[in-house]
C-alpha positions, 0 to 999 in steps of 0.5 A, a space after each residue: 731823778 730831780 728832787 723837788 719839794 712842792 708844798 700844798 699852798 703853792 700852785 702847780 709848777 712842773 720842773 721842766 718849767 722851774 728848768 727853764 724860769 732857773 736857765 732865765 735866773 742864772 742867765 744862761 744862753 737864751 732859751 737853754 733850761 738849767 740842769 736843776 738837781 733838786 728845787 723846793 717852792 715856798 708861800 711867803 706870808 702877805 697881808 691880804 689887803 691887796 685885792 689882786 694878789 692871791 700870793 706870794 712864792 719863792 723857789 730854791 734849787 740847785 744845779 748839777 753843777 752847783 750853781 744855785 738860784 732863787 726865783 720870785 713869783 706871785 699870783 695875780 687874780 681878777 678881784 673875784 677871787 679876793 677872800 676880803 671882798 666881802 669888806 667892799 661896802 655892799 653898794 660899791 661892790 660889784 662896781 670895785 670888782 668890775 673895774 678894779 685893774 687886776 692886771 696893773 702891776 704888768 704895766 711895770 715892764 711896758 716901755 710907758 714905765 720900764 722905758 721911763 726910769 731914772 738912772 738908780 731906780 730900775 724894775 725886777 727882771 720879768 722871766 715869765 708870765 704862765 697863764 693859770 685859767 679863770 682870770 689868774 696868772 703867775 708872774 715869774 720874777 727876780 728875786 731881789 735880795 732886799 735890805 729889810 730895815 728902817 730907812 735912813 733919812 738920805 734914802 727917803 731923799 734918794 728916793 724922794 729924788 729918783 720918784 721926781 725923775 720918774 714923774 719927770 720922764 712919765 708926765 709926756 703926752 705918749 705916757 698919758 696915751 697909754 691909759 684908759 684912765 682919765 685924769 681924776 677917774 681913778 682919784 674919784 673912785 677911791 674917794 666915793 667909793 673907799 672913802 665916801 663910802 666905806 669910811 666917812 659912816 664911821 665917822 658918825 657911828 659914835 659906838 666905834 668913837 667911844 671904844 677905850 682905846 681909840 677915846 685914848 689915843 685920838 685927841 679930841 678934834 681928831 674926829 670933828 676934824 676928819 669930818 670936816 675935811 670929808 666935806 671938802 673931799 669932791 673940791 679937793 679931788 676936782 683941785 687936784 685934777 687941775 694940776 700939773 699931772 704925771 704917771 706915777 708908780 702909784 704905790 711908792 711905799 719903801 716896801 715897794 722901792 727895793 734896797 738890793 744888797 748889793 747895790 743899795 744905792 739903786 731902788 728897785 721898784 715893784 708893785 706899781 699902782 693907779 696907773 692914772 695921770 695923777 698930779 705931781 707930788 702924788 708918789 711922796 704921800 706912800 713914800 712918807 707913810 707906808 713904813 709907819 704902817 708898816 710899824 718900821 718907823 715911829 709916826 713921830 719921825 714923820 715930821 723929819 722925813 717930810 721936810 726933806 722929800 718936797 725939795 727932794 722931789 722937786 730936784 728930781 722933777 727939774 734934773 729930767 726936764 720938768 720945773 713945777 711951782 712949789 705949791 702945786 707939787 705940795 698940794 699935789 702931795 698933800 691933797 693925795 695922801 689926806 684922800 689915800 690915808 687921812 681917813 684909812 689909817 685908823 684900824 676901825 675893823 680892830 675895833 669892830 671886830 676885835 677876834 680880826 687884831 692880828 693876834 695883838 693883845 691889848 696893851 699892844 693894840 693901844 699902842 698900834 692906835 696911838 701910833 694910828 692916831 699920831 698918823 692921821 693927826 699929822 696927815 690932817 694937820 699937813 692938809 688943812 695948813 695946805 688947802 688953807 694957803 692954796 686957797 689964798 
């Protein structure tokens, strides 16, 4: 009899599917199920700020014969059923929910994204996607057996590198055909919307600015000049629209850029994003950020890691047949990250509501803003040196 072990927070699974997802895993002539002895299935822990993502699993399990295999899937769910929605601004909600692309990670095996890679970034193999009812599916995968640890700066340069090839080979009319989406559509939406209206009134809710610790950690232009750079928020979107333009991944964090263990020279990319022409330089802002918010890298280092990602980039972009100037590609990437994370780095839900600090305690949560603060600081500053020489 097969042994397996499924806990309560993980959707139903029989084993004849595990048995087939398993033959898939250990590439086993097509169609022909593993001879599965015994399988267990896990929920792994996940941030809940990702609005189509209603969980990440693993299963384990082994063969008669011994062989054994370990399988990545995650729950895809239309925003309807996101337990934070309630954190949409009121005015904007519906809307978010109606037009939020629920299903746009599976855009990362059409031939638009998997048929576009540079040699050295590649995506998990797809086993399966099982259609669970109610706008929710379970997307069956490889499980990668990543490298869990602060990058390198030769990597954010590989990676830098393999994101300007990526744009190169997906800044084609037949890429751009592919989406629904106009160019600036998505960028718009998330600066009205996220920005605009979810952060831009706290910046004018002086309570929140008077809270110990942010007063601590922000310097004293940190605010005014947040302000300021809201203003120049519908200019800066329209300028960016005008650019030269590429499919990006959308969401290039090096969390999202695998390191496989076994070929750390390759990245893996998952969870892809903002499947919209977006200008060229769009991928560096993640790429520079998303280990600071994660906690992984100091915002200290931001300074090193940004100078080697624009040259990077740009030897990407040339190597696969696109040569862009300089500035465009810079303002692209700064202009991107300032809308993206200038204005969301800051935690102001902490602040609000201090019971949500993820079990923080104070001397802590100083330290988290502080980090926050050195964050937004350097994206502002990256911003306004930018926008003041495209002006020029």
């Amino acid at each position: 009899m097969l042994d397996s072990t499924h806990m309560t927070d993980v959707p139903p699974i029989s084993d004849a599917e595990i048995a087939e997802i398993a033959g898939q895993a250990l590439q086993l002539p097509a169609g022909t199920p593993a001879a599965v002895k015994r399988w267990q299935a896990t929920a792994l822990p996940h941030g809940s700020g990702a609005p189509a993502t209603g969980g990440l699993y693993r299963v384990g399990g082994t063969c008669t014969d011994g062989a054994t295999f370990s399988i990545f899937f995650k729950q895809l769910h239309h925003v309807r059923h996101w337990r934070q929605l309630t954190i949409v601004p009121p005015n904007v909600r519906e809307s978010f929910a109606q037009n939020f692309p629920w299903r746009q990670e599976l855009a990362a095996w059409d031939d638009t994204f998997a048929g576009r890679l540079p040699d050295g970034l590649r995506v998990p193999a797809l086993y399966r996607i099982s259609d669970l009812g109610d706008d929710c599916l379970l997307v069956w995968m490889e499980d990668i057996d990543a490298i869990e640890e602060a990058w390198p700066i030769t990597r954010y340069q590989r990676a830098a590198y393999l994101l300007g090839g990526l744009a190169a080979l997906r800044s084609t009319p037949e890429v751009f055909g592919a989406t629904a989406w106009r160019r600036g559509t998505v960028f718009g939406q998330y600066a009205a919307g996220r920005v605009g209206a979810g952060v831009v009134p706290l910046l004018h809710t002086d309570s929140l600015w008077r809270h110990p610790l942010l007063a601590q950690a922000a310097d004293e232009r940190l605010r005014d000049d947040l302000i300021d750079l809201a203003t120049q928020l519908p200019g800066l979107t329209a300028r960016l629209a005008e650019l030269p333009a590429a499919m990006p991944h959308g969401d290039a964090c090096p969390q999202n850029l695998l390191v496989p263990r076994s070929n750390p020279d390759t990245l893996v990319a998952i969870d892809i994003s903002m499947q919209s022409p977006m200008p060229l330089g769009f991928d560096l802002g993640q790429l520079l950020v998303g280990h600071v918010h994660a906690g992984l890298m100091p915002a200290a280092h931001l300074p090193a890691v940004h100078e080697q990602l624009l040259p990077a980039y740009q030897a990407g972009l040339h190597d696969h047949g696109v040569d862009a100037a300089a500035d465009d590609v810079l303002l692209g990437y700064a202009g991107s990250l300032l809308i993206r994370a200038g204005f969301t780095s800051l935690p102001f839900d902490l602040l609000r509501e201090p019971a949500r600090g993820d079990n923080l305690d104070e001397a802590e949560l100083a330290h988290y803003l502080r980090e926050r603060a050195t964050l937004t600081r350097f994206i502002i500053d990256l911003a306004r040196t930018t926008l003041s020489t495209a002006r020029r």
